[in-house]
C-alpha positions in Angstrom: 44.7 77.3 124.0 47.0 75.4 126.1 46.7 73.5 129.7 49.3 72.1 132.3 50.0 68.0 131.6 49.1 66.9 134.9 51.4 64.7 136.7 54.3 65.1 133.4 52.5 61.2 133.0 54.5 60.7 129.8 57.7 62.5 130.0 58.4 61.8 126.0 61.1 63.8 125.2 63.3 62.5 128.2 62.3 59.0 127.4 63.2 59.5 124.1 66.5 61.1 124.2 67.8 58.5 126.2 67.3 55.2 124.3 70.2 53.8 122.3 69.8 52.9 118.9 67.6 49.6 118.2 65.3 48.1 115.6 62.7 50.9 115.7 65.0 53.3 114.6 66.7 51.3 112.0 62.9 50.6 111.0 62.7 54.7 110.7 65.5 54.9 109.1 65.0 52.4 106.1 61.4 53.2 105.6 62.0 56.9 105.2 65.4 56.5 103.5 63.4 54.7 100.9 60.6 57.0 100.7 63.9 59.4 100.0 65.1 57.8 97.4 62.0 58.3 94.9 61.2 61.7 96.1 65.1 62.6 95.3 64.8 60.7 92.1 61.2 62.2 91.1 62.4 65.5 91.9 64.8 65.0 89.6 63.1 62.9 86.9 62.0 66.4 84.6 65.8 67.3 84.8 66.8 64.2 82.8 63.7 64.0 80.5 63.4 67.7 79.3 66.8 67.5 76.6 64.7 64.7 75.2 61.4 65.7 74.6 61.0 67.4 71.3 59.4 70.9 70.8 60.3 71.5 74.8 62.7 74.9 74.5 63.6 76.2 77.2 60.9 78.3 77.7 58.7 75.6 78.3 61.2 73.8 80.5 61.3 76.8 82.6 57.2 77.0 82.6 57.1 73.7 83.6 59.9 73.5 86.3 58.1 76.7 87.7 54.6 74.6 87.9 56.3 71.6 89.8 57.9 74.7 92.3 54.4 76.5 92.7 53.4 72.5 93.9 56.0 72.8 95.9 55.2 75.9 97.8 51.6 74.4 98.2 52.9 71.0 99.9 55.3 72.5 101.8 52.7 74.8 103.6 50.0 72.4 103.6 51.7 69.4 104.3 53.1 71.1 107.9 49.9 72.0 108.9 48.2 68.8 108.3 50.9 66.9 110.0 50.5 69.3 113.1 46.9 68.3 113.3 46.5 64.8 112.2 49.5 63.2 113.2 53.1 62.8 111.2 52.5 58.8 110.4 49.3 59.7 108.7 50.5 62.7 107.1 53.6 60.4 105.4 51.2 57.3 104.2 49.0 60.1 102.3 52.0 62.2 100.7 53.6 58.8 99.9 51.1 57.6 98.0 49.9 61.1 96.5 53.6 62.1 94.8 53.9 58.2 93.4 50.3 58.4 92.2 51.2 61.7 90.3 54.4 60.6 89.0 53.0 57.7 87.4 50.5 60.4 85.8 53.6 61.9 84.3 53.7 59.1 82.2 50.6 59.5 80.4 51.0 63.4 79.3 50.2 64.7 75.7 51.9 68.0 76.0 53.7 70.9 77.6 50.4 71.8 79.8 49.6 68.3 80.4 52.7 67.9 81.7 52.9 70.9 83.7 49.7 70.3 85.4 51.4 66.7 86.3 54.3 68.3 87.4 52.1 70.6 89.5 50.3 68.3 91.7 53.6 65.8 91.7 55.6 68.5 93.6 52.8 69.0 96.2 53.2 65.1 97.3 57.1 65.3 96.9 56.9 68.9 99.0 54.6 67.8 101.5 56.6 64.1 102.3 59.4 66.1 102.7 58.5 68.9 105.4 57.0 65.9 107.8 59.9 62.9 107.0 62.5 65.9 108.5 59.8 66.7 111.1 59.3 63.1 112.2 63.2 62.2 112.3 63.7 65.5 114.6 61.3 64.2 116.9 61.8 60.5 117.4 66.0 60.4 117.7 67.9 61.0 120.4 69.0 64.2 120.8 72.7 63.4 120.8 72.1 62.1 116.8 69.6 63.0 115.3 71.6 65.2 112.7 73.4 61.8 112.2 70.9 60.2 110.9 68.8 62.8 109.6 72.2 62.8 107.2 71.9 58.8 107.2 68.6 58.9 106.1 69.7 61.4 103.0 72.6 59.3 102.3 70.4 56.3 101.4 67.8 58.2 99.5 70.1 60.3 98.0 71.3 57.6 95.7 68.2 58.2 93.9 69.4 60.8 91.9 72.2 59.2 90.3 70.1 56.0 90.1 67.7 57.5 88.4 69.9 59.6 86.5 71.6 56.2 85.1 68.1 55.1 84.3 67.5 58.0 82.5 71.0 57.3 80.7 70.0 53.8 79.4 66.2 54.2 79.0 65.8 57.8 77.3 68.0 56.7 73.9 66.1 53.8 73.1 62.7 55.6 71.6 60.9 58.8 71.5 58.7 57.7 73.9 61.4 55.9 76.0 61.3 58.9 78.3 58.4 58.4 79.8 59.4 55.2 81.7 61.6 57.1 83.5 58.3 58.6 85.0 57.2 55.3 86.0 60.6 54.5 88.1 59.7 57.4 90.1 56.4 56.5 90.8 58.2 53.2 92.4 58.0 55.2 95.4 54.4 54.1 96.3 56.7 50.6 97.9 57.8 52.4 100.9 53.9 52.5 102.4 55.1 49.1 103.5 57.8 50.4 105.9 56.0 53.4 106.4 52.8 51.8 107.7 55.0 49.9 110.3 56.5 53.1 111.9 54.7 54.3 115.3 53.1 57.8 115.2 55.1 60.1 116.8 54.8 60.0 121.0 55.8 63.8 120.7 52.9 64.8 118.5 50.5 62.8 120.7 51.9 64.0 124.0 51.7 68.1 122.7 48.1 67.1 121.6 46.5 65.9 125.3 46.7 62.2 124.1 48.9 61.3 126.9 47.4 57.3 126.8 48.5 56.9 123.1 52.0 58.4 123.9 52.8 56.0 126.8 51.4 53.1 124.8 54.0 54.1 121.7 56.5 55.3 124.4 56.0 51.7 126.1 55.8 49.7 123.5 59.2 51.1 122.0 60.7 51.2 125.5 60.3 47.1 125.8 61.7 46.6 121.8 64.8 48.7 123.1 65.5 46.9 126.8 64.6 43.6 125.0 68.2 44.6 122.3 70.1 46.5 124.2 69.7 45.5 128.0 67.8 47.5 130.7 67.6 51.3 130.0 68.8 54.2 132.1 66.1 55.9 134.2 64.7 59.0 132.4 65.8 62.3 133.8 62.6 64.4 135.4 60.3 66.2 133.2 59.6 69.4 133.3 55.9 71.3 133.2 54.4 70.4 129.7 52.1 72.1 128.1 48.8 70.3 125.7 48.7 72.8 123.2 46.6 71.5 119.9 46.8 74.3 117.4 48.8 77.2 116.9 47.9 79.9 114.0 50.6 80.7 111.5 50.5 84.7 112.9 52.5 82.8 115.8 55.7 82.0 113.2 56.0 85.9 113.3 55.8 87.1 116.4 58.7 87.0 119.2 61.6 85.2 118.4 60.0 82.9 116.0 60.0 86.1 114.0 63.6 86.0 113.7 64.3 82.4 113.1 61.2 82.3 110.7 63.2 85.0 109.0 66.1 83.4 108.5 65.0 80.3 107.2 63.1 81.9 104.5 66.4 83.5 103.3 67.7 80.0 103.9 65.0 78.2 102.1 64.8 80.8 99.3 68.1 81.2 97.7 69.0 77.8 98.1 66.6 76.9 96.6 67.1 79.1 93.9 70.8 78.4 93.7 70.3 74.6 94.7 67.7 74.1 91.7 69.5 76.2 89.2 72.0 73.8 89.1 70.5 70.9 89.6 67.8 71.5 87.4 69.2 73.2 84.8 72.7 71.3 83.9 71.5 68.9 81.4 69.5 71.3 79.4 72.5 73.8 79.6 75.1 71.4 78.5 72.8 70.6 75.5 72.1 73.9 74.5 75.6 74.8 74.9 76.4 72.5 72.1 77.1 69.1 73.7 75.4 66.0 72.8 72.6 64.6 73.9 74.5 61.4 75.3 77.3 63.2 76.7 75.2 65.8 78.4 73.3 62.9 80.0 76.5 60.8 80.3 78.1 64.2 82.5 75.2 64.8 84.7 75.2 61.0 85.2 78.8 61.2 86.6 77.9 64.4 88.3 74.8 62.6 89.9 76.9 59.9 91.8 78.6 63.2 94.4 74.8 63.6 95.9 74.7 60.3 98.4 78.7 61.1 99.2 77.9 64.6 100.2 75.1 63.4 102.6 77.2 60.5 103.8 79.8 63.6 105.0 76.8 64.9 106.6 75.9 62.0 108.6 79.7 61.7 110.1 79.7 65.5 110.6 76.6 67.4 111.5 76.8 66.4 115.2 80.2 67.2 115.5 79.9 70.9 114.5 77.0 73.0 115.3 74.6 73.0 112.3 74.4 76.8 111.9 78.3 76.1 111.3 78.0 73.8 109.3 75.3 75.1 106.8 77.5 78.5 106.5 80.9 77.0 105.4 78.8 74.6 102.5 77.1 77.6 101.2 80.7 79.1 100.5 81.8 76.2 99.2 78.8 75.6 97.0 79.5 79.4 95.3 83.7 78.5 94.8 82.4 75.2 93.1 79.9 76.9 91.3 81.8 79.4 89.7 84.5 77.1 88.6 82.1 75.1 87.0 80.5 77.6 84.8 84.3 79.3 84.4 85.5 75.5 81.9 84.4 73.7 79.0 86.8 71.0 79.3 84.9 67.5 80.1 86.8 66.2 82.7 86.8 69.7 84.7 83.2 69.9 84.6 82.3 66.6 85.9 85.0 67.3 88.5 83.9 70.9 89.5 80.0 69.5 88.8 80.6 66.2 91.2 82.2 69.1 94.2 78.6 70.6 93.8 76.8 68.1 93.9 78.7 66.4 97.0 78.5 70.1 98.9 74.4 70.7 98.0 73.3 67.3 99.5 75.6 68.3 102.2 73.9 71.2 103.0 70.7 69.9 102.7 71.1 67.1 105.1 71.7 70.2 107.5 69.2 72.0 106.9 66.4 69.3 106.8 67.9 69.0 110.4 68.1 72.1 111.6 64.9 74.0 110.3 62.4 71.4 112.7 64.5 72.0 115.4 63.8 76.0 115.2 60.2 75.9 116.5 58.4 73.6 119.4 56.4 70.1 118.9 53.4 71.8 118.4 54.2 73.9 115.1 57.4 72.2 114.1 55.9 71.0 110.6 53.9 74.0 110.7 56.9 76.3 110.8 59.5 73.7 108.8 56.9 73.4 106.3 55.9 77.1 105.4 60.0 78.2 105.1 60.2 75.3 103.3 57.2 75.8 100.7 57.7 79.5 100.2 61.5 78.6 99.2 60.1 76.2 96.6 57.6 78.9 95.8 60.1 81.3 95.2 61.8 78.9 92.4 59.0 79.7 90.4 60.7 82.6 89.1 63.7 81.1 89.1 63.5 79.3 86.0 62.7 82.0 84.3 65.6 84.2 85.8 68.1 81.3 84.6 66.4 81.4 81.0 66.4 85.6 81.2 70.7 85.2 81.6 71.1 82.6 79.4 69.9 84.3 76.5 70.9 87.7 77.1 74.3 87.6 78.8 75.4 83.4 77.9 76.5 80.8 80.1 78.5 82.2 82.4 76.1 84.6 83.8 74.0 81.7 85.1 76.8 80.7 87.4 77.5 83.9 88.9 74.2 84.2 89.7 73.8 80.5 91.6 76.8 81.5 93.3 75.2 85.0 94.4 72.6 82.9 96.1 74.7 80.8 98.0 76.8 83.6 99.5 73.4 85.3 100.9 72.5 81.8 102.6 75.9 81.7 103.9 75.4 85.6 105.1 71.8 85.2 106.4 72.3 81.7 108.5 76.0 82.8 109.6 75.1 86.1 111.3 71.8 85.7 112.4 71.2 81.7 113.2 70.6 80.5 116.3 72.6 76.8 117.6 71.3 73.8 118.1 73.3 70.6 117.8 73.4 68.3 120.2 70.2 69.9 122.3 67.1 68.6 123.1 64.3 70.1 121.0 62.5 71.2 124.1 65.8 72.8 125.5 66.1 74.9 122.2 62.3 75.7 122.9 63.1 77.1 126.6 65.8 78.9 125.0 63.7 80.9 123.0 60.9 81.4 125.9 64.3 83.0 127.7 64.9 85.4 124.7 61.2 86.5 124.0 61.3 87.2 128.1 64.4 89.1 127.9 63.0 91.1 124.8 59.7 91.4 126.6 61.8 93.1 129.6 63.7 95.7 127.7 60.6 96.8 125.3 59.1 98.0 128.3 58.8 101.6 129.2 60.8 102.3 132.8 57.9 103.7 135.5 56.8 107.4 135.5 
């Protein structure tokens, strides 16, 4: 399955982590910030709709939130492993143009199935953009930053949400039908192919793959942009032995130490997702069936909307400062507090204060973890492994819907909140005791690392001579 790289010809990751910042990143940065901003807005486009639509109780907002999550699931997984095998660029310009496509789509449904259906395929583009955008940021910034602007990135497209959420504001009041434009915004997102197409393919992926010619030609190519800004670069430090290795089966994700680390960001992915989506999703439609009106429900998640780019932008200042495993523990208890004081008030101004911490501390969180689950697993099954925790945490909000609308009816409110806050303390539990660091490492030392720990683990399991 694998061979030596003869000669270390390419040296990538070296190469790579010691470039300053120049136009090619800035060129990765605004072509997947703005692929960002639709996906954040699309995710969030049902959210805002569902108080509208007429007939749509929520049981069949939970039905159809757990069809766009069971899309999810399927992107996630299938969008890692076609990146790992035909390249993250391509990978992008196909889920780009699959979750606009399918948003537009949206538009045109007739009723709760047609929508669902919609919904369905929409969150395997959104899902699938996701897992390789995180994948190809991990691999193509510096070591030193790429949390930085991994939270950069977030910051940008995270102003989707309360973008479209305003949208949503002004456009959902004017007709019955009003609603479905705000389909349409999201599928704007089919605009960022133009940045996208400009982006290189990732030298990693094409070193890791035996294409050692194409990754010097990127790795050149990028090299002369950078000494042409920024002056002559520093010589690359030596490589050590690389390995071509073009496929790996997902049976490797649970063997070793992978096993462990696979682990934990499944109870990661999971339960924030169900604790990060039963908020998000489910404010407007609670608000409105707790008795407020539709304008003010859509005027408070609105307000609530704006903390999502602010708690990325913390993110970006922070997640190379403290090590992401850190990081991603002390949001998740922050997230619960929040949480809970939220679904504890009726009084406007405290929910849009306690909502707006929330929504500041999620996007927080999830600029960490978009960084930190790639940098769990090596070049050749980064989307692979970032994109099956990822899915099976979507997957796994298929029932959450349903679970919110279970303790709604039967125990009120309240209950809801107690349970998103449960959720976040067993993220905060799962990553804080059992995560591995990372920040401020080269993805390729992180790999060793975990070569070191399968050989130590290798060495005690055995039996001592007879």
């Amino acid at each position: 399955m694998a061979q030596q790289l003869a000669g270390n010809e390419v040296n990538v990751a070296n190469r790579l982590d010691r470039l300053p910042i120049s136009s090619v990143h800035r060129l990765v940065l605004i072509g997947l910030a703005f692929a960002y901003f639709f996906e954040f807005g699309d995710l969030n486009t049902f959210a805002y709709t569902a108080p509208a639509l007429e007939g749509f109780g929520v049981d069949k907002v939970a039905l159809i939130t757990s069809l766009s999550f069971i899309g999810m699931f399927v992107g996630g997984v299938s969008g890692g492993w076609f990146a790992d095998r035909v390249g993250r660029k391509r990978g992008l310009i196909y889920t780009v143009a699959g979750y606009s496509v399918f948003s537009l789509l949206n538009a045109t449904a007739w009723d709760p199935i047609s929508l669902g259906i919609f919904r369905f395929f929409t969150g395997i583009g959104l899902s699938a953009m996701t897992v390789i955008a995180n994948t190809y940021i991990s691999e193509f910034f510096p070591a030193a930053v790429r949390g930085r602007f991994q939270g950069w990135v977030m910051t940008i497209g995270l102003i989707g949400i309360p973008a479209t959420s305003w949208v949503a504001r002004l456009i959902i009041p004017l007709a019955d039908w009003s609603w479905r434009l705000v389909f349409v915004w999201g599928a704007l997102g089919i605009l960022a192919l133009f940045f996208v197409s400009k982006m290189v393919e990732s030298p990693r992926w094409y070193e890791k793959h035996g294409k050692t010619r194409e990754a010097d030609e990127v790795m050149s190519h990028i090299e002369e942009v950078v000494s042409a800004e920024r002056g002559p670069l520093a010589p690359a430090r030596e490589a050590s032995t690389q390995q071509v290795v073009r496929s790996v089966p997902y049976s490797e994700l649970f063997r070793g130490v992978y096993l462990k680390r696979t682990l934990v960001l499944l109870i990661a992915w999971i339960f924030q997702t169900l604790g990060f989506y039963g908020f998000t999703s489910w404010v407007p439609t609670l608000l409105k069936q707790h008795g407020f009106s539709l304008v003010n429900t859509l005027t408070y998640s609105s307000a609530i909307a704006i903390g999502a780019p602010i708690g990325a932008l913390i993110a970006a200042f922070v997640s190379d400062r403290m090590d992401r495993k850190w990081s991603l523990t002390i949001t998740s208890v922050a997230i619960a507090i929040f949480g809970l004081l939220y679904g504890a008030t009726f009084q406007p101004l405290l929910i849009v204060i306690f909502g707006f911490l929330v929504s500041v501390f999620i996007q927080t969180f999830a600029a960490f973890i978009y960084a930190y689950s790639p940098e769990l697993y090596p070049t050749e099954a980064r989307a692979s492994g970032a994109g099956f925790t990822y899915g099976v945490g979507r997957l796994a909000n298929a029932f959450g819907p349903p679970i919110v609308s279970f303790l709604f009816v039967g125990f009120g409110y309240g209950s809801v909140f107690i349970y998103i806050a449960a959720c976040w303390i067993i993220v905060a539990l799962g990553v804080g005791l059992f995560g591995p660091l990372t920040s401020r490492r080269s993805l390729e030392q992180i790999t060793e690392q975990e070569e070191q720990e399968n050989a130590v683990q290798a060495a005690f399991s055995q039996e001592p001579a007879q």
